[in-house]
C-alpha positions in Angstrom: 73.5 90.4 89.6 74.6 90.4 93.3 72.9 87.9 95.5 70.7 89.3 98.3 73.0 88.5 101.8 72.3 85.0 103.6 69.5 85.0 105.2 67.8 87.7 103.3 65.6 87.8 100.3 64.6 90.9 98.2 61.2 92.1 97.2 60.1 92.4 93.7 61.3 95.7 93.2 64.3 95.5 94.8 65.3 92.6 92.1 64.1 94.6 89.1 66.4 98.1 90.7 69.6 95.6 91.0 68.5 93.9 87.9 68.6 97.4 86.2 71.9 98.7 87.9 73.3 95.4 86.6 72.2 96.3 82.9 73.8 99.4 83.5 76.9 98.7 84.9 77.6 96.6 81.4 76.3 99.3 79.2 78.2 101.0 77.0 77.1 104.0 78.5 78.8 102.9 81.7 82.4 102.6 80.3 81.9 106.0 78.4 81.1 107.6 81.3 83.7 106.0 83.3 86.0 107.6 80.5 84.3 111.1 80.6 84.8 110.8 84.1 88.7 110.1 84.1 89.1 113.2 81.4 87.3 115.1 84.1 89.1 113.8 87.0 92.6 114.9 84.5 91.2 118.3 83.8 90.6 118.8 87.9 93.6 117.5 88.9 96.1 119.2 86.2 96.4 116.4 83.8 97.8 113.7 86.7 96.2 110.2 86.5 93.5 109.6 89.1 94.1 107.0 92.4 92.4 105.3 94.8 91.3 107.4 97.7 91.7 104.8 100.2 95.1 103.8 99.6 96.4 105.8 97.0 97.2 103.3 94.3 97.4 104.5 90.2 93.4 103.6 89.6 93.1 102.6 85.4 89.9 101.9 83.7 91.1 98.2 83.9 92.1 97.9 87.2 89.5 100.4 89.6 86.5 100.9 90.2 84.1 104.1 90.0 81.9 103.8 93.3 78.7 105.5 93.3 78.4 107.8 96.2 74.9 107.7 94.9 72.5 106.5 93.1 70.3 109.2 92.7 71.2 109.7 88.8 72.4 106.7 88.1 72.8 106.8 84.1 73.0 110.3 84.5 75.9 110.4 87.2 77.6 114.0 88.1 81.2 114.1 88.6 81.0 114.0 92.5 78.3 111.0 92.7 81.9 109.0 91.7 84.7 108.0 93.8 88.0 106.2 92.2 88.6 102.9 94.2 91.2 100.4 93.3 89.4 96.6 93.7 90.8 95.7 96.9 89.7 98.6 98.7 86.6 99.0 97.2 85.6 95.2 98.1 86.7 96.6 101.7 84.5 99.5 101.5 81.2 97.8 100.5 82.2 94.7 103.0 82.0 97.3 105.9 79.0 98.7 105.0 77.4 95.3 104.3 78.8 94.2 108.1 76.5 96.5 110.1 72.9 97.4 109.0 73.4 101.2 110.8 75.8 102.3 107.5 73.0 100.9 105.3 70.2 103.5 107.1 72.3 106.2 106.6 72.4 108.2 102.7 74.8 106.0 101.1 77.0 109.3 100.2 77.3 109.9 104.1 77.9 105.8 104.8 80.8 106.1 101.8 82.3 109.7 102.9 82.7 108.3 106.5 83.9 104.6 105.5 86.4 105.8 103.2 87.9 108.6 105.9 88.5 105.5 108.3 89.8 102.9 106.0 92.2 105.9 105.4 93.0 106.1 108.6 93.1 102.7 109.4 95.7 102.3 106.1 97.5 105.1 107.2 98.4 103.6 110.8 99.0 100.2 109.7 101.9 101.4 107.1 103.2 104.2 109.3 102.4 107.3 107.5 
């Protein structure tokens, strides 16, 4: 389970909701949703594999990550509470939001929507595109 950041702590029941996402996230039901989710993403997209959003890498099962737009059914999770992120930028993503307490007050599918358009952005201008 993730730490609280320095100089915070977390109540109770924050503990026991990270402790229970934790549990979760090394379920089986996790990694056969993340597959369910991959032969959605294949039906959608006309059998191509999915990619990171951010920087358009091939994502895999092994080497991406599903980022929950929200948590509002987590363990019950409809195709659009996902997002395919490859580990780099999704480390990016949650550092971002993590750096200023104004992305944490807003929904986190807003916070995600808007810090993924301008890492985009900001990957796009750095290569050129």
């Amino acid at each position: 389970m993730r730490r609280p950041r320095p100089g915070l702590s977390w109540s109770p029941r924050r503990c026991a909701i990270r402790q229970q996402y934790a549990t979760y996230m090394r379920s089986r039901a996790w990694y056969l949703r993340r597959e369910q989710w991959v032969g959605e993403w294949r039906r959608l997209a006309g059998g191509r594999d999915p990619f990171c959003l951010i920087c358009g890498a091939l994502w895999t099962t092994r080497s991406g990550d599903l980022h929950h737009r929200s948590y509002g059914r987590l363990g019950h999770e409809s195709f659009t509470d996902l997002i395919a992120l490859c580990r780099s930028c999704h480390v990016s993503l949650h550092q971002l939001m993590e750096m200023n307490p104004e992305w944490r007050k807003r929904p986190h599918e807003q916070a995600t929507d808007v810090l993924v358009a301008e890492l985009r952005r900001q990957r796009t201008r750095r290569v050129g595109i």
